[in-house]
N, C-alpha and C positions, 0 to 999 in steps of 0.2 A: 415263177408264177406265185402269185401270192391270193390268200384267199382268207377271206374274216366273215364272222356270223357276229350278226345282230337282233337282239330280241326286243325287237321295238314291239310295243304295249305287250312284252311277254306273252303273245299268243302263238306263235310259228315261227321261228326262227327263218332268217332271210341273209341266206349265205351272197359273198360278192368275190367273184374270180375275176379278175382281169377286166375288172369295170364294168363284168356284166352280174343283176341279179337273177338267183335261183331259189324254189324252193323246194326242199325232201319230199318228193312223191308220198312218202312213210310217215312224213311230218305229219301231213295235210290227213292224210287217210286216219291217223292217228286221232287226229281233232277232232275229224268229222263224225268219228263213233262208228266207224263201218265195221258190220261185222262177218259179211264174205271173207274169202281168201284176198288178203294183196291184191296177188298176181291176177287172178281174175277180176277183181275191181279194175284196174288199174287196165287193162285190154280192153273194160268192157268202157273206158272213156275214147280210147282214142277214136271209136268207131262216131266220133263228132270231129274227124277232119284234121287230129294233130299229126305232125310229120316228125318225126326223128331227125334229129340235126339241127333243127329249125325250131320246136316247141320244148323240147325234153333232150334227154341224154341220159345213156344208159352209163349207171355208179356201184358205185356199193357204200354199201353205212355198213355200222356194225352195231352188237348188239351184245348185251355181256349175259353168257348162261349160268348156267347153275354153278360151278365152282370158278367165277369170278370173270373168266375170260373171255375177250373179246372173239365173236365172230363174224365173218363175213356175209353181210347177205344183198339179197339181189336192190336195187333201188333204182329211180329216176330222180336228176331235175329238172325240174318245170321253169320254166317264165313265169314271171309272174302274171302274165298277160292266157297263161296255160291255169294256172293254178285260180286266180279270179275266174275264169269262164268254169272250170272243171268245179269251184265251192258255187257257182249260180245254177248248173246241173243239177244238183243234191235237193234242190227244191224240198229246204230243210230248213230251222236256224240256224245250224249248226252253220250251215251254208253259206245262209245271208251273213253271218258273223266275221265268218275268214272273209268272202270278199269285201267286203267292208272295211275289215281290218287292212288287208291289200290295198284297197283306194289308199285310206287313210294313210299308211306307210309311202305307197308315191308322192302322196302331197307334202308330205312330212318332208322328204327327200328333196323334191322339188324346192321346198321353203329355202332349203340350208344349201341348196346349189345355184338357186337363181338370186339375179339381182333385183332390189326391191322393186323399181318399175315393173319388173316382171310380174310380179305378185298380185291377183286380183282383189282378196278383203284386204279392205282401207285399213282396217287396224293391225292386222300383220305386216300390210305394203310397209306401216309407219314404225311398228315392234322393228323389221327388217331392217331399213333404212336408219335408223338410231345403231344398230348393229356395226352397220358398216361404218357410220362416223365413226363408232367407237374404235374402230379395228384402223378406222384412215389416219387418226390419232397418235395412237399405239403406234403405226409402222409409220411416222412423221418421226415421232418422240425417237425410236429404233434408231431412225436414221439419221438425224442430227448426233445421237451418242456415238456412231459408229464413224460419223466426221469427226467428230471431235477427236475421237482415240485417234484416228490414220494423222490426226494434224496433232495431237501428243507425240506418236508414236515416231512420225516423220525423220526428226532430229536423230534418233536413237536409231533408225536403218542409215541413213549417211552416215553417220560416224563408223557406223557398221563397215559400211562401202567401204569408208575410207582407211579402217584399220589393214583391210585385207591389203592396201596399198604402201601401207605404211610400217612393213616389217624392214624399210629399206630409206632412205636418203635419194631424191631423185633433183635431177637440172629444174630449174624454173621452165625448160621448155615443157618440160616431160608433165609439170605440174599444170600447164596449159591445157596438155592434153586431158588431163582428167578432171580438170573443169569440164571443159568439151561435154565429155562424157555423161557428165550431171548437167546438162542441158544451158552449160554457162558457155555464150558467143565470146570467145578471148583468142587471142593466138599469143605466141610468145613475146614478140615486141611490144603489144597494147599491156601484154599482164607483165614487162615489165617497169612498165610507162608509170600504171596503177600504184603497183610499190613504190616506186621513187614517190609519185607525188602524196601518197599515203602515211610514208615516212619509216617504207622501210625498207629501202634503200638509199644508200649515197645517193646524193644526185649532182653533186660536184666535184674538183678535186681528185685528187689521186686514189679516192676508195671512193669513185663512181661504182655506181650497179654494184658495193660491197653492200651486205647487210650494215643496218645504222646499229648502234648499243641499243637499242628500246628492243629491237628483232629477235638480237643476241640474248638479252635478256630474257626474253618470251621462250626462249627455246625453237624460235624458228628453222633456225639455222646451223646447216652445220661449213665450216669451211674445208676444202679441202685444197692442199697444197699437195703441188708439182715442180719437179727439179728439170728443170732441162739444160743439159752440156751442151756450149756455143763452141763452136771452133775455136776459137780463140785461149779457149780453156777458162772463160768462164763460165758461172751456174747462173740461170733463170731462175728464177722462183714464183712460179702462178699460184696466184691463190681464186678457185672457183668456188661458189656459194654453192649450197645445197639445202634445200629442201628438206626439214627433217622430218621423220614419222609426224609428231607435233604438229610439227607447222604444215601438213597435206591434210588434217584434219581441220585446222584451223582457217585455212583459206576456203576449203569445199564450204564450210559452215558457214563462212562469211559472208561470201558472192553469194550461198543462197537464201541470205537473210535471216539467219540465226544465230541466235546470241553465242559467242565464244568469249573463250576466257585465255 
């Protein structure tokens, strides 16, 4: 629960709990110049119909005595709509002042909560309504900067992505998939279609589907060779491409339209 005072035109302090306002029974009584007891003031109001729970609430304020410290003592807060009625009672100035002061401070409130149509003088409707251009402005201004950064920023989480991917060498299928991932429609045959016709892939010849020199060069790739014993007792020798750290950063970045190097 949270709770703040405001001294609007510094006459009476006008506390706000939980979005509702209240004012010190002790405040008011304080202003008013009354010079009974409190307690007995403060009884001899409610006998105009206010309810506990519903008008007031029993608190405590404190109060600092003679060698500095604070005490405990008895208090209520009022509604404002308690506190207005209770300063029109006192058939005072003192009276007409705080309620007055009260109007005043709802309208105040009202000004800086409602929107300007709501407002009835013309020249505040208009004071208002300049207001909120100005503030429509402002969170216009806000929110184009806050595009811009996410589309700065963009490049720099994919690479992000991608590094977590790329502590390792993966297939060209494997790199499909983490297109996929980044919202790129490819499967392994069309992305290896892409490279060939992109040039970086063989695409004829006995070093089909190998990495071309331009790939090798970029550091795309890495090759990896396999032995395999034929019955006959000779050796196979596969050579499969692979996808280097490098080049899973460089293809994410590419298919999604950012500049690589």
């Amino acid at each position: 629960m949270t709770e703040t005072t405001t001294n609007v035109g510094a006459l009476i302090p006008i506390s706000e709990k939980n979005g509702k306002r209240a004012v010190s029974a002790r405040d008011l009584y304080n202003f008013l110049g009354c010079t009974e007891r409190f307690q007995s003031w403060f009884e001899r109001q409610l006998q105009y119909g206010f309810t506990e729970g519903i008008d007031y609430t029993s608190v405590k304020s404190f109060t600092v005595v003679g060698n500095g410290a604070e005490k405990p003592i008895d208090d209520y807060a009022m509604t404002i709509n308690m506190a207005k009625e209770v300063s029109m009672i006192q058939r005072n100035e003192k009276g007409k002042a705080a309620r007055a002061y009260f109007i005043a401070c709802e309208q105040k409130l009202q000004e800086l909560v409602s929107p300007s149509y709501m407002i009835a003088d013309p020249i505040k409707r208009a004071e208002k309504w300049i207001e909120e251009q100005k503030r429509l402005k402002q969170l216009a201004a806000e929110n184009e900067q806050q595009a811009e950064k996410i589309a700065k920023d963009k490049p720099k989480v994919l690479f992000a992505d991608a590094v977590s991917t790329s502590k390792r060498s993966c297939l060209i299928a494997e790199l499909a998939k983490i297109l996929q991932q980044n919202g790129v429609d490819i499967g392994q045959n069309r992305l290896f279609g892409w490279m060939r016709k992109n040039g970086y892939l063989c695409s004829k010849g006995q070093y089909y589907n190998q990495p071309t020199q331009k790939a090798m060069e970029l550091g795309l790739f890495e090759l990896k060779q396999t032995s395999i014993n034929k019955p006959d007792g000779t050796v196979l020798v596969t050579t499969t491409p692979k996808v280097s750290g490098k080049g899973q950063i460089y293809f994410v970045n590419k298919f999604l339209g950012y500049e690589t190097r």
